[in-house]
N, C-alpha and C positions, 0 to 999 in steps of 0.2 A: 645839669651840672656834672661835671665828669669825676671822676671818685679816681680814688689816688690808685695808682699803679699795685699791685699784691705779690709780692714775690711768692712763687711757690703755695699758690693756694690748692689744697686738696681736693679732687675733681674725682667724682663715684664714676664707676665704669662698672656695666651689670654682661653677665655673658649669661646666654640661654643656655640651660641645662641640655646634654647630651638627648639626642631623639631616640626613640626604639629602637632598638639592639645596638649594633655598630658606627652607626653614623651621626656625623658630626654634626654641630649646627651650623648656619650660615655663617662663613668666617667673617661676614660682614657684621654681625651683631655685637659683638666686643664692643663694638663704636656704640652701641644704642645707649648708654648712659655718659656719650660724652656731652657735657653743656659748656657752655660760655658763660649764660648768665648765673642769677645767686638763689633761683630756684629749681631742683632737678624733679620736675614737671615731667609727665610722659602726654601733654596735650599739643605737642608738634606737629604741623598742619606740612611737613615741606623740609625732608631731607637730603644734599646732596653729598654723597662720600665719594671719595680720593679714587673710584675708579671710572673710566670713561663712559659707561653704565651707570653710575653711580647715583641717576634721578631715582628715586624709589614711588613705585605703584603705591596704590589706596591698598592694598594688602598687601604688601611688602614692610609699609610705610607701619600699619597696625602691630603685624609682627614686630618691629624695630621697638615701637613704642611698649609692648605686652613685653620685651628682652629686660626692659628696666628693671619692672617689677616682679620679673622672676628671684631675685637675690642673688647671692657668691657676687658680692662687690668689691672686686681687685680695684686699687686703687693706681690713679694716674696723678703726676705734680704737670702745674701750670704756671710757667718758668713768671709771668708777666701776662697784666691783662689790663684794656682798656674798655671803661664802657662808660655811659651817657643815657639822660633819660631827659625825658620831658614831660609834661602830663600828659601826653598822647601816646608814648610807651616808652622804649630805649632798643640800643641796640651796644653791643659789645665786641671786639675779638680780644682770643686769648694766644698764645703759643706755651705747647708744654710737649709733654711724652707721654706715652702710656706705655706700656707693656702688655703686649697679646704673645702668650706663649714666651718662649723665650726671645723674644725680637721686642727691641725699645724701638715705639715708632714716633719718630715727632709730630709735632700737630700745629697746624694754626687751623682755630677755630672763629667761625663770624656765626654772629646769631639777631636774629631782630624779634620786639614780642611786646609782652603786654607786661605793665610794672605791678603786680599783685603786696601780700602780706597788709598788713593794718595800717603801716602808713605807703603804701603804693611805694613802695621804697626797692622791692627788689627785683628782679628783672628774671621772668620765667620765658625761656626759649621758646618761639611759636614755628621757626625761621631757621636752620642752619646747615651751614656751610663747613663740612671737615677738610681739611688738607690734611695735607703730603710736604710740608717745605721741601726745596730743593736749590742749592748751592747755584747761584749765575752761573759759573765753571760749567757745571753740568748742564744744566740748561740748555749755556748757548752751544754747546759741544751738538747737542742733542737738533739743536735747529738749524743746527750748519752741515749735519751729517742726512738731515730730513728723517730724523727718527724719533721724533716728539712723536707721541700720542694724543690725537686731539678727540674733544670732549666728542660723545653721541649728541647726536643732533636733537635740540629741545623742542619741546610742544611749545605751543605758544596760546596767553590767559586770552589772548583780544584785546581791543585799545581800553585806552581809559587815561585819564588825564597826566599822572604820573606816567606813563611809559610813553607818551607823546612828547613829554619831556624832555624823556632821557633820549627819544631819537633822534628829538633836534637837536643833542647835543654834543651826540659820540662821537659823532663825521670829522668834529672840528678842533683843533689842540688850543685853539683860544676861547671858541666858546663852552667847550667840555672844561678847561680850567676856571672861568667866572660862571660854570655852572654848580659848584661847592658853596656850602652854607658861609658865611662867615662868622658862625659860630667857634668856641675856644674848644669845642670837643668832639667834632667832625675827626674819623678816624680813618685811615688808608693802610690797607693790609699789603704787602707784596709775595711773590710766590716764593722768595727766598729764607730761611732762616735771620731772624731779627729786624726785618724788615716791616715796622710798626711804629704809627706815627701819629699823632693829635694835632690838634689846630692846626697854628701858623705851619708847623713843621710838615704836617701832611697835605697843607693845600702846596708848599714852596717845594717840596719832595714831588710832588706828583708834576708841577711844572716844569719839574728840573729834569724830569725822565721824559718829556720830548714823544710823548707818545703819539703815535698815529694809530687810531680804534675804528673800528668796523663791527659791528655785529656777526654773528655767523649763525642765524638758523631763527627760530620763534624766545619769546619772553617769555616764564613763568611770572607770578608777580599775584600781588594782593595785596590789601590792607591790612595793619594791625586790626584787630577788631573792636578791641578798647578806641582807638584813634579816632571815631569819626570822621572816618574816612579822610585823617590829615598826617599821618605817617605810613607808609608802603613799604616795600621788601621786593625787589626783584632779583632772579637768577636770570642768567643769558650766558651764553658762547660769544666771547668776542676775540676778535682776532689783534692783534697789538705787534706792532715793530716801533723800535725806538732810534732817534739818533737823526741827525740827515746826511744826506748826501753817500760818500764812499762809506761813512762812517755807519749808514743805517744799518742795523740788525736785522736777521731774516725772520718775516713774521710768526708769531705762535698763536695757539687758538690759547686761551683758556677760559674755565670757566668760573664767571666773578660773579659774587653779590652786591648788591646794590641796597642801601635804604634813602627812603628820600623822604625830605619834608615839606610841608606845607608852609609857607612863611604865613600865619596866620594868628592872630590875639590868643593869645593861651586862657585868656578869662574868658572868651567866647567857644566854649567847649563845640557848642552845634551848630558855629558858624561855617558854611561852607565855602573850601579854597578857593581862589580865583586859578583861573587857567593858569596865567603866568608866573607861578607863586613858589614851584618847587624848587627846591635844591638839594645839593647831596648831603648827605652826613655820613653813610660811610659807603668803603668801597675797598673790594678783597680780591685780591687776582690766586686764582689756585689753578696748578696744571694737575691731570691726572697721569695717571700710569695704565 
């Protein structure tokens, strides 16, 4: 069920304490206490930040996590957030600001995980994806000048049923659009400011932007772990132009998150999906810098 929109909900932000003598910590750890969902959790399997580097190592990734739980928690607002659960988990994005240092940075955040608390009710980030919004204006200024910055090339997890899926589906703007759940809480993130959308509106939104998608490089990807193996999380580099003809837009890379479902009996918790069964529920386009 998808929970109502929160204006302005308070979002922890943890910065690592200064290291031995003079130097600073990674400028990237500000972000380590940013979540999406409604439990601020350091059990994150899978972070990507707003820089084109921005996959993080298994000890990058530790550190990020160990930055939470150091304290000095500045706090960031979260203008608007959408999120969605099922018993197999949920996933959310948010858009808000934070402040690192004197600079307000805006944010859209996407996160996919496992639904914990007593009644499985709240949604702890396993999964996430920080942005950078950025104005279309700039944008296309930036893709028509060839001065986009495109994402570092990704590892890739190997096949598996869910990214078989999403392959046969990217290539194509009709079967990538009836490739969407038709569920009322499927969410579409775009890489612009306000650009956030549910159900009807983000499967008729995504249609209406006439994308042409490509992959560009390897999938990460995995399972919830609660899920049995019938809710998934992938990150990838795709590449996107929109529009036809004189009118097409010159392609961009970015880097989007993906969750995908299983269309499968929710009473049957250990029944396993059939091939043909996935679909999307959400999906976050973010460029980096």
């Amino acid at each position: 069920m998808t929970k109502a929109i929160v204006p302005w909900v308070v979002l922890s932000v943890s910065l690592l304490a200064l290291a031995r003598g003079a130097q600073a910590a990674d400028p990237r750890l500000p972000f380590a206490g940013v979540f999406c969902g409604d439990e601020a959790d350091v059990g994150r399997t899978f972070v990507a930040l707003p820089s084109a580097n921005g996959i993080l190592s298994d000890q990058e990734l530790a550190a990020f996590n160990d930055a939470y739980t150091a304290g000095n928690a500045p706090v960031a607002k979260i203008k608007r957030r959408l999120s969605a659960s099922t018993v197999r988990g949920g996933w959310c994005v948010a858009e808000g600001a934070l402040a690192v240092g004197k600079k307000v940075v805006p944010l859209m955040v996407s996160s996919v995980g496992e639904m914990t608390g007593h009644g499985s009710d709240r949604l702890a980030d396993g999964v996430t994806l920080i942005a950078r919004p950025l104005g279309n204006a700039e944008t296309a200024a930036a893709a028509k000048a060839g001065t986009s910055t495109k994402p570092a090339t990704m590892d890739d997890d190997g096949p598996g049923d869910p990214v078989a899926a999403l392959r046969a589906a990217i290539g194509d703007r009709a079967t990538m659009a009836a490739f969407w759940s038709a569920r009322p809480d499927v969410v579409l993130a775009g890489s612009a400011p306000g650009e956030l959308y549910v159900g009807a509106k983000a499967r008729k939104t995504f249609a209406a932007w006439k994308l042409d998608l490509a992959l560009d490089g390897g999938i990460r990807w995995g399972y919830v772990p609660s899920s049995h193996a019938q809710l998934a999380w992938a990150v990838a580099n795709v590449r996107a132009s929109s529009g036809d003809g004189v009118a097409k837009t010159p392609p961009l890379t970015y880097r989007v998150m993906f969750a995908l479902l299983a269309d499968h009996s929710e009473a049957d918790e250990d029944a396993a999906p059939e091939h043909d069964t996935w679909h999307l529920v959400l999906m976050h386009f973010a460029l980096v810098e």
